[in-house]
C-alpha positions in Angstrom: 0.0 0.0 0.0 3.0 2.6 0.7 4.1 1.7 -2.5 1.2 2.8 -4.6 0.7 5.7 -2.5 4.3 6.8 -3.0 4.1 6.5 -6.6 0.9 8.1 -6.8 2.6 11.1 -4.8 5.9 10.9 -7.4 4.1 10.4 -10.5 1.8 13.5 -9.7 4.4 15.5 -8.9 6.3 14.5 -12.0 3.3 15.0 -14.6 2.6 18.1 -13.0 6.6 19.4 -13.4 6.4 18.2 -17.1 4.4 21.9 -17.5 6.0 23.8 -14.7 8.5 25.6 -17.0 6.4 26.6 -19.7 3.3 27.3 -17.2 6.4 29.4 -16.0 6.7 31.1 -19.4 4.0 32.3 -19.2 3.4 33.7 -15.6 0.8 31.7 -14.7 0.4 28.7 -12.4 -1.2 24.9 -12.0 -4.1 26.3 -10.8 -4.5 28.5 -14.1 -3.7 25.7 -16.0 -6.3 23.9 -14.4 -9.1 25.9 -15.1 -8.2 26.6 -18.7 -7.7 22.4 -19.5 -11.4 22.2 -18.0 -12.8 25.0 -19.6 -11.2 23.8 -23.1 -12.9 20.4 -22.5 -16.7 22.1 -22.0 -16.4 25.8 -23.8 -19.4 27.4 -22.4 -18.5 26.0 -18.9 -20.5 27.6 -16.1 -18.5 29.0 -13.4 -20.4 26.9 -11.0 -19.8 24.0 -12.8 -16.2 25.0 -13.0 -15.8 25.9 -9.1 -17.7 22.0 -8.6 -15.0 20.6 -11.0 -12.0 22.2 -9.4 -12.9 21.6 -5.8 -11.5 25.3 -4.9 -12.8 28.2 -3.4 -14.7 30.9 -4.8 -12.5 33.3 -4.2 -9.3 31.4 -5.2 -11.2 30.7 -8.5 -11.9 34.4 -8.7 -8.1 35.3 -8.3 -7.5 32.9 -11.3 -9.9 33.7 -13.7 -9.5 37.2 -13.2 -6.3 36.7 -14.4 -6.7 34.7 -17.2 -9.2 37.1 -18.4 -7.0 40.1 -17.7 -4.4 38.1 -20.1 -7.0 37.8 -22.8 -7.0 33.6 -22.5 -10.5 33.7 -20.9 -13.5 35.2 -22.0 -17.2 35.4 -20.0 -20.5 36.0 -21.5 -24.0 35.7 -20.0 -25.5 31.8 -20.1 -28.3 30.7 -22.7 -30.3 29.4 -20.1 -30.0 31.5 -17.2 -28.6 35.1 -17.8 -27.0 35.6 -14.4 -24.4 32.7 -14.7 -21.1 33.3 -16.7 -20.2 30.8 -19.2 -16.5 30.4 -19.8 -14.7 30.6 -23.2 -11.3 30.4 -23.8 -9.8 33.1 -26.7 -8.1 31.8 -29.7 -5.4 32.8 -27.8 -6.0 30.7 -24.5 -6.8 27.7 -26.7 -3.1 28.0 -28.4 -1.6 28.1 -25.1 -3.8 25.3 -23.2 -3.4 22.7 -26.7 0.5 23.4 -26.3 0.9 22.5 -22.4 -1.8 19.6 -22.9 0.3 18.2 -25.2 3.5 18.3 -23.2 1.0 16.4 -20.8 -0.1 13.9 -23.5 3.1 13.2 -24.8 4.6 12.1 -21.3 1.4 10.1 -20.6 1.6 8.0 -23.8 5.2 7.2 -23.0 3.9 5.9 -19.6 1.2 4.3 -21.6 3.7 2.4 -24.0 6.1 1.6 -21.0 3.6 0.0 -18.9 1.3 -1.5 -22.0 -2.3 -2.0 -22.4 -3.5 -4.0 -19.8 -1.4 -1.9 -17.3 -2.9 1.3 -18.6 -6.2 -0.6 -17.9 -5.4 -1.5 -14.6 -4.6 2.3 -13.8 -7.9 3.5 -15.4 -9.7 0.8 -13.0 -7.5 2.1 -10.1 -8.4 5.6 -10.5 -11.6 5.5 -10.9 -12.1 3.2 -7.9 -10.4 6.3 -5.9 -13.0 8.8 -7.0 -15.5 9.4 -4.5 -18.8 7.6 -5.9 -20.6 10.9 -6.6 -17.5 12.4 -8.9 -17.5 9.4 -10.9 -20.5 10.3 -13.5 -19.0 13.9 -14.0 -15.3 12.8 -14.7 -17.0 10.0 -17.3 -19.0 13.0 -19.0 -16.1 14.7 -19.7 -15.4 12.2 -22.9 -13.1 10.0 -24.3 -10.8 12.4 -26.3 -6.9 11.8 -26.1 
């Protein structure tokens, strides 16, 4: 059990470093990157929806997307359904700069994926899931099956 617990801890921290320097670049943080890799997965993201996804605070949100809209990667506009929510956008811009980290990301997860091989990567998949609390589970599923 300490095993898998210390490579989840090390293999986290090592994904997450794969992007520290260019998140770097750019002035902006994990938790920035964060919200845009959500908000590229559902444009017209509600920032409810987003704030639920994340797990943050409201205010720590606040800090971040006020940033990335300040930096012209984020863009709000009034919901179709209900006026007084937000839905989130990201600029041409913001989706140049989130496809270029994601695919620092994907790059170093399909070398894992060809190291450990298919049923491995199967395993991990089952693994993971089992970890998410039971009521996460149908909203991480929603998000798709894209690469």
């Amino acid at each position: 059990m300490r095993r898998g617990i210390e490579y989840l801890f090390f293999a986290h921290g090592g994904l997450w470093k794969t992007i520290d320097a260019r998140l770097a670049e750019n002035d902006l943080g994990r938790a920035h990157y964060r919200a845009l890799y959500f908000i590229a997965r559902q444009p017209g993201l509600a920032i409810a929806d987003l704030l639920s996804l994340l797990g943050i605070t409201k205010q720590s949100l606040g800090r971040v997307l006020k940033e990335l809209e300040a930096r012209a990667l984020v863009a709000t506009r009034p919901g179709n359904r209900d006026r007084r929510q937000k839905e989130l956008r990201l600029t041409d811009t913001g989706r140049a700069l989130e496809a270029s980290i994601f695919t620092l990301l994907r790059d170093a997860m399909s070398r894992a994926y060809t190291h450990a091989g298919q049923q491995a990567v199967t395993g991990f998949w089952q693994v993971s899931e089992a970890l998410l609390p039971p009521r996460d589970r149908g909203r991480v599923a929603a998000l798709g099956n894209e690469s």
